[in-house]
C-alpha positions, 0 to 999 in steps of 0.5 A: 488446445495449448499443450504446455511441457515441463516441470510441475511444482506440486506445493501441496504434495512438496513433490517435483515431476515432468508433465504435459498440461492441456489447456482448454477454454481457459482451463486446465483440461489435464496433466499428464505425469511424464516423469521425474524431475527433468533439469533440462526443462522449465517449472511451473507453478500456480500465479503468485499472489498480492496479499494486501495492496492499495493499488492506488500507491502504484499512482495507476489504474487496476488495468495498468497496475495488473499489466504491469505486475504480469511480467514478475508473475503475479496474477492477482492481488487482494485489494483495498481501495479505501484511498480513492474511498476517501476521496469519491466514497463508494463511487470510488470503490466502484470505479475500482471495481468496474475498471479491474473488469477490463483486464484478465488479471484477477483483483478481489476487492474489499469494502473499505471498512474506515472512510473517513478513517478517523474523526480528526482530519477532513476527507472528501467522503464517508462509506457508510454501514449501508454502503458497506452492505450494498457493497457485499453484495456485489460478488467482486467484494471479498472481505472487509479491508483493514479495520484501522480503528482498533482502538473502536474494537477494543473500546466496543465502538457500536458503528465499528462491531456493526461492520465487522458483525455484518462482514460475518453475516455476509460471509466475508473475512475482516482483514486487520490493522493493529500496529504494536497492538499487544497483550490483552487489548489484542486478544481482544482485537482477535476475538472480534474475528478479526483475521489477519494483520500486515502491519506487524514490524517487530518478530515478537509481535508477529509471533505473538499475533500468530500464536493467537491465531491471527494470520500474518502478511510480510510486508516489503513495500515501497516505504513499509520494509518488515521482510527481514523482521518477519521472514523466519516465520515461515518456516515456523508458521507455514500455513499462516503467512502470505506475502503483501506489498501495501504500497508500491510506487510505480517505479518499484513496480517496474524492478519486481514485485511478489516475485522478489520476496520469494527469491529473497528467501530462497535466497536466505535458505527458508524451506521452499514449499513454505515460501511458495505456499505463502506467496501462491497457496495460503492467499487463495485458501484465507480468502476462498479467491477463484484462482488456479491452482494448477490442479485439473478443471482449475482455471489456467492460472500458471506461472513459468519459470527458469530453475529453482535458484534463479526464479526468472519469470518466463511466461505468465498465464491468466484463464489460460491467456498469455499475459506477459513473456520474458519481461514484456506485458501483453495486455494492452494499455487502456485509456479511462476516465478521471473523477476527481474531488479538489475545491480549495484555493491557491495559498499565500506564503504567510499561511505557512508561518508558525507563531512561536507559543512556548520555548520548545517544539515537539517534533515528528520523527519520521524513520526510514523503512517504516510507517511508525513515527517517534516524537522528540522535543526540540528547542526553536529557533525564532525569526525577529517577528516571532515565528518559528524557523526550520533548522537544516543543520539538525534537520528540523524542517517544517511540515503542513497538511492542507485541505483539499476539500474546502478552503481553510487554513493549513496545519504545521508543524515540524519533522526531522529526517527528510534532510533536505537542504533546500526546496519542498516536497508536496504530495496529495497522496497522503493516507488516509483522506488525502489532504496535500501534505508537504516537507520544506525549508523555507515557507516560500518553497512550500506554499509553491509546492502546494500551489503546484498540486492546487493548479494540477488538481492532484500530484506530487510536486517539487519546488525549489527557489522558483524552479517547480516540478510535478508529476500530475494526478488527476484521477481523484488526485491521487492516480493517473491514467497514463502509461505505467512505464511514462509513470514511473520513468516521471516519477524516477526523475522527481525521486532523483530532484528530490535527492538532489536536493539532500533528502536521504530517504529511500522513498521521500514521497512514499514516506511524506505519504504516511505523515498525515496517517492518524492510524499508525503511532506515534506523531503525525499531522492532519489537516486540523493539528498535530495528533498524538496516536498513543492518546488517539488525541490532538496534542500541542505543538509547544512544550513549556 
């Protein structure tokens, strides 16, 4: 038996108080009350909670991702794994759900609800209705993950009610996903029963999806920043706020995780026991997790830490096992396989040229700290064959979004607010069927970048006059099996190249990441055009 002393958070009574916990068989066999608050002792508290995240943005395994997350005190994470989905289909999911096995840390999976998440772009599978149903049936599935296609609920779409129908029968939540979606269109969303919804970037909407019922996960991840937007809420909604990430690039994993934001709004002067209920208590309850709660015959799940202002994570228990102390994990790296999904050849330059067609260019906008795009209109400048040419001066570079799958011709377009002055920037981490997206100067640059990813079967990649960078992917072209810390410290480098080369975004390859997502407003690019997302219709490159 393990004999734990200090002081005990209760949350759910906002009362502080000296005890001795006595774990036994993984469980918490009995707390015995001491007394009051003592300062001179440590705190404990149930695990912290990742509300929504695709581990598949940490670029690891759930076996790495878990290892790592330990140390900030975060113990489990609701995750949609409809990345790899749209590359493996539900071997994908499976492969998520068998290798989570292997760790104490607790994933709840769900059943990727959109693959291929639109109609207007390629990607390497689709999960369908029966699928979904086989899935729910596998006690690891928790909910039916982001239902993307809003427009399909709003409209009635019949495969898009069925999901959602059968996620009810089941039994399982239905996570939400309706960015800027307002008024009627989504009192009509909720009344489908959906539940929640993380991507809200504006605290009218977020309010007004909580006043319809609608619970709302704060999002700070690695591109999508909406903390500073939404945090008020918590005092104003206590026990409809949750805490999520999203997208967590290994290197911010490294730095912290859940255990940031509620230090931010400890730090902000937000009520304590609703910080701690978003971040511990509210996750748990919405989705009925098997998670500790720091109550008798509970599972040992608990948290250490310092004080109340400082927040320092100092141990971390799962089913009662120490699983990271003072900043160093516990659980042992594992090595595993790496299933992939890559089948198109290596490109020429002149695929990457664009032939003028009008006198103006529509262009996307890509904005720091958000998914969402704008569109503006441009004039071009022309090369002497008649093909349009990036401008670096006002930061139109060119964009394309090439086919793994098969081999076919690349989309382009162009972007402005990457700032490179020189060099490319290629990924085949993009959401959502992770086709190869790429940022560059000039056509020579680009199709280096995207020939680097090709050889590597997946990564993201730097090129710049001949000198060529990569950070290999080779688990479904979008993870690896390496190491979280060689992850991170490679990928900390190429962040560094890639600034060199003059980008002044906070996460270029984060946010290069989003600008094939068709889900999310306004303009973006899929492997087969530029997309209006407001018309949920391709549109023209050219303006006349």
């Amino acid at each position: 038996m393990n004999i734990l002393e200090g002081n005990y958070i209760d949350i759910s009574n906002k009362g502080i108080y000296s005890c001795s916990i006595f774990i036994e068989n993984g469980k918490i066999k009995k707390i015995d009350k001491l007394g009051n608050e003592n300062p001179a002792l440590n705190y404990f508290l149930p695990g912290f909670v990742d509300a929504h995240i695709h581990i598949e943005s940490s670029m690891l395994t759930p076996t790495e991702f878990g290892r790592l997350a330990t140390v900030h005190g975060t113990i489990a994470s609701v995750s949609d794994p409809h990345e790899i989905g749209n590359v493996l289909g539900i071997d994908g999911v499976n492969y998520m759900i068998e290798n989570g096995k292997k760790s104490p840390f607790k994933f709840y999976f769900g059943a990727p609800s959109c693959v291929p998440a639109t109609t207007f772009e390629t990607a390497g599978a689709a999960i369908n209705l029966e699928e979904i149903k086989t899935l729910f049936e596998n006690d690891e599935i928790v909910y039916l993950s982001e239902m993307m296609n809003f427009p399909g609920v709003i409209y009635d779409d019949e495969l898009v009610m069925a999901k959602i129908r059968l996620a009810h029968q089941m039994g399982k939540k239905v996570d939400g996903h309706a960015p800027g979606l307002r008024g009627d269109a989504l009192k009509k969303y909720i009344a489908a029963g959906i539940s929640t919804d993380h991507e809200c970037f504006t605290y009218d909407e977020a309010k007004e999806k909580l006043s319809l019922g609608m619970k709302i996960l704060i999002r700070e991840g690695s591109a999508a920043k909406n903390f500073e937007a939404l945090i008020p809420l918590i005092d104003e909604f206590p026990d409809m706020i949750m805490f999520c990430s999203d997208d967590k690039h290994p290197n911010d994993l490294l730095v912290g995780h859940i255990n940031l934001l509620v230090k931010r709004a400890i730090d902000k002067g937000y009520n304590i026991w609703n910080i701690l209920k978003a971040a511990c208590i509210n996750p748990v309850k919405h989705y009925g997790l098997n998670i500790g709660q720091l109550k008798e015959n509970d599972a040992a799940d608990l948290i250490i830490i310092d004080n109340l202002t400082d927040f320092n994570i100092l141990k971390t228990f799962i089913n009662g096992e120490l699983v990271a102390e003072n900043g160093l994990p516990f659980l042992p790296y594992l090595e595993a396989e790496s299933p992939n999904n890559f089948n198109t050849e290596l490109k020429q330059i002149g695929d990457f040229e664009l032939k003028a067609e009008g006198e103006k260019i529509r262009v996307i906008e890509a904005l720091e700290g958000q998914l969402i795009t704008n569109e503006i209109i441009t004039e071009i400048r022309l090369s002497e064959n008649g093909n349009v040419l990036t401008d670096v001066e006002k930061d139109i570079l060119k964009i394309a979004v090439v086919n793994r799958y098969n081999n076919s011709k690349p989309a382009v377009a162009f972007i402005k607010n990457f700032g490179l002055k020189n060099g490319a920037l290629a990924s085949s981490v993009a959401h959502d069927s992770h086709n190869i997206v790429v940022v560059g100067v000039s056509d020579e640059d680009i199709c280096a970048a995207v020939n680097e990813i090709i050889r590597h079967k997946g990564g993201l990649s730097l090129s710049a006059n001949g000198d060529n960078h990569i950070l290999s992917l080779p688990l479904a072209g979008i993870m690896t099996t390496e190491n979280g810390c060689d992850v991170a410290n490679k990928y900390t480098i190429l962040d560094k190249k890639a600034k060199e080369l003059g980008t002044t975004l906070n996460a270029p390859f984060m946010t290069l990441s989003f600008m094939a997502l068709l889900v999310i407003p306004s303009l973006k690019l899929s492997d087969k055009g530029l997309f209006d997302v407001d018309k949920f219709a391709f549109t023209t490159s050219f303006v006349f």
